[in-house]
C-alpha positions in Angstrom: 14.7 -39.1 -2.2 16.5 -35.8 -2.7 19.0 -34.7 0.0 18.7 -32.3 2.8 20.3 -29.5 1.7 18.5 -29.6 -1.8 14.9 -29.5 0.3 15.9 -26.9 2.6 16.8 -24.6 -1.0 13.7 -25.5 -2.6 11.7 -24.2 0.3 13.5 -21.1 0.3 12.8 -20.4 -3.5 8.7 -21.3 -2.6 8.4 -18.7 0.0 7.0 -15.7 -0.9 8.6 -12.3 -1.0 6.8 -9.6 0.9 7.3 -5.8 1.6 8.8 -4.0 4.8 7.2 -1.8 7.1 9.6 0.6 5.8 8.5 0.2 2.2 5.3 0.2 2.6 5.5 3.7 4.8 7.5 5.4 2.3 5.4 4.7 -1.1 2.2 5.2 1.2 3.4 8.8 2.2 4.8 9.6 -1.6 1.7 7.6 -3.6 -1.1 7.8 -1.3 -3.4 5.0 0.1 -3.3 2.8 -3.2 0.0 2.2 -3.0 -0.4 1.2 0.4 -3.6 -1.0 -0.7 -1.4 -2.6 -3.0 1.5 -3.6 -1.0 -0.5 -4.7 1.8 -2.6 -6.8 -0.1 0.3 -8.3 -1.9 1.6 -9.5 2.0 -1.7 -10.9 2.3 -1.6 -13.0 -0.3 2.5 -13.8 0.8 1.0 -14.9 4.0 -1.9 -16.9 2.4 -4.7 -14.7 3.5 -6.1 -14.0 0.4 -9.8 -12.3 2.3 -7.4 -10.2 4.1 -6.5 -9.4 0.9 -9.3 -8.0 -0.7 -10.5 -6.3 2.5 -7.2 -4.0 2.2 -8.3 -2.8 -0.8 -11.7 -1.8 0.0 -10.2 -0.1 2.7 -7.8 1.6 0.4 -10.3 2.8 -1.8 -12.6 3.8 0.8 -9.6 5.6 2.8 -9.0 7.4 -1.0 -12.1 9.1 -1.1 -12.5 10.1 2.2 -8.7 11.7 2.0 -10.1 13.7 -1.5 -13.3 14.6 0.2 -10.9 16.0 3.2 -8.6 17.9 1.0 -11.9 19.4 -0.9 -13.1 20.7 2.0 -10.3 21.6 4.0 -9.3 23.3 0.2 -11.2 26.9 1.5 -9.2 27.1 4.2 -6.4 29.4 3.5 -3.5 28.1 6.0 -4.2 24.9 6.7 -0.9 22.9 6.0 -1.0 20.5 3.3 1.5 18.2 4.2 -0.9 16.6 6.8 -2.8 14.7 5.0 0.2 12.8 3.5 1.6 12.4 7.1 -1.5 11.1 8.6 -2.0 8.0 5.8 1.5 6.9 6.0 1.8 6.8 9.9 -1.4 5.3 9.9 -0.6 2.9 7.2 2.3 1.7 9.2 0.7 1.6 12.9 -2.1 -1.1 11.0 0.2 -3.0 9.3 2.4 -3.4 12.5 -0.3 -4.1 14.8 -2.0 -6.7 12.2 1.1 -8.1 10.3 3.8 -7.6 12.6 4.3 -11.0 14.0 3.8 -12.4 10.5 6.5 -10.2 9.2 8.8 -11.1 12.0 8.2 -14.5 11.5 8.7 -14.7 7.9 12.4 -12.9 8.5 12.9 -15.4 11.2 12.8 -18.2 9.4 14.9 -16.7 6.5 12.0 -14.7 4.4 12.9 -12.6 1.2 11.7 -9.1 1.1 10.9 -7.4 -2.1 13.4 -4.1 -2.5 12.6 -0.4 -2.2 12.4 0.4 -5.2 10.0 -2.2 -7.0 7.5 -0.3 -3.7 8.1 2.7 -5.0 7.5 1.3 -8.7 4.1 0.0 -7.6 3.4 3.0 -5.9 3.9 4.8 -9.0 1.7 2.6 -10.8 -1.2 2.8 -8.2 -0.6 7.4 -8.6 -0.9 7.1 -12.5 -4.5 5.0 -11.9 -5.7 7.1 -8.9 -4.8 10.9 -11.1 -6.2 9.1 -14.4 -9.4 8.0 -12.8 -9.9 11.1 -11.1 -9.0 12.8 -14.2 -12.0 10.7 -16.0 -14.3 11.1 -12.9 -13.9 15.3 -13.5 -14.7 15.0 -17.3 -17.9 13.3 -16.4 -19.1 15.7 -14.2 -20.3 18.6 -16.4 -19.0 21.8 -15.8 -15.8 20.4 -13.2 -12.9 21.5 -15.6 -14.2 24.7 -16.2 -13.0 26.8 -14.3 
């Protein structure tokens, strides 16, 4: 039988880390709704929810299209501000994320849960800008006559 204090360490090692509200609303607003496809998935899966899961990222991919099909066709318009879009992800991002994994988050700090930092968020959301430009990038060469302009 091991003692006490040796359990209560070993359960803190198995939890799962997960990412902040925070987090996730700043790499959203920077990287754009992979990134937060990514993080939130990655809670998911810290909370054991691993449908959830795979549901964010339809989402994300589905909410990644309909932003590029937005900024195509708001494109013609000559002062519409740019910044919007960006704005509207993020904030939205974080008001679904606190609505459907706010207690869970709270919980997890409450019993002493590990967040991942800042800056592996913003690496990941880094990763998930490199796929989304290089598949669109891809996406464009396929289409004939889309880069010649």
């Amino acid at each position: 039988m091991i003692p006490y204090s040796q359990a209560v360490e070993q359960l803190e090692e198995e939890k799962p880390k997960i990412y902040t509200l925070n987090s996730i609303r700043v790499a959203t607003f920077i990287f754009g709704p992979l990134a937060a496809g990514y993080l939130v998935s990655q809670n998911y899966k810290a909370f054991n929810e691993k449908d959830k899961s795979t549901t964010t990222w339809i989402i994300a991919v589905v909410a990644l299209i309909a932003i590029i099909g937005l900024a195509v066709i708001t494109s013609s318009i000559e002062r519409f501000p740019r910044f919007i879009f960006p704005l509207a992800y993020a904030w939205g991002t974080f008001l679904l994320v606190q609505k459907f994994q706010g207690e869970q988050m709270k919980e997890h700090f409450a019993t002493g849960g590990k967040t991942f930092t800042i800056w592996r968020a913003l690496l990941a959301g880094l990763i998930c800008l490199i796929v989304t430009v290089a598949a669109l990038f891809l996406i464009l060469l396929v289409i004939p006559g889309a880069l010649e302009e």
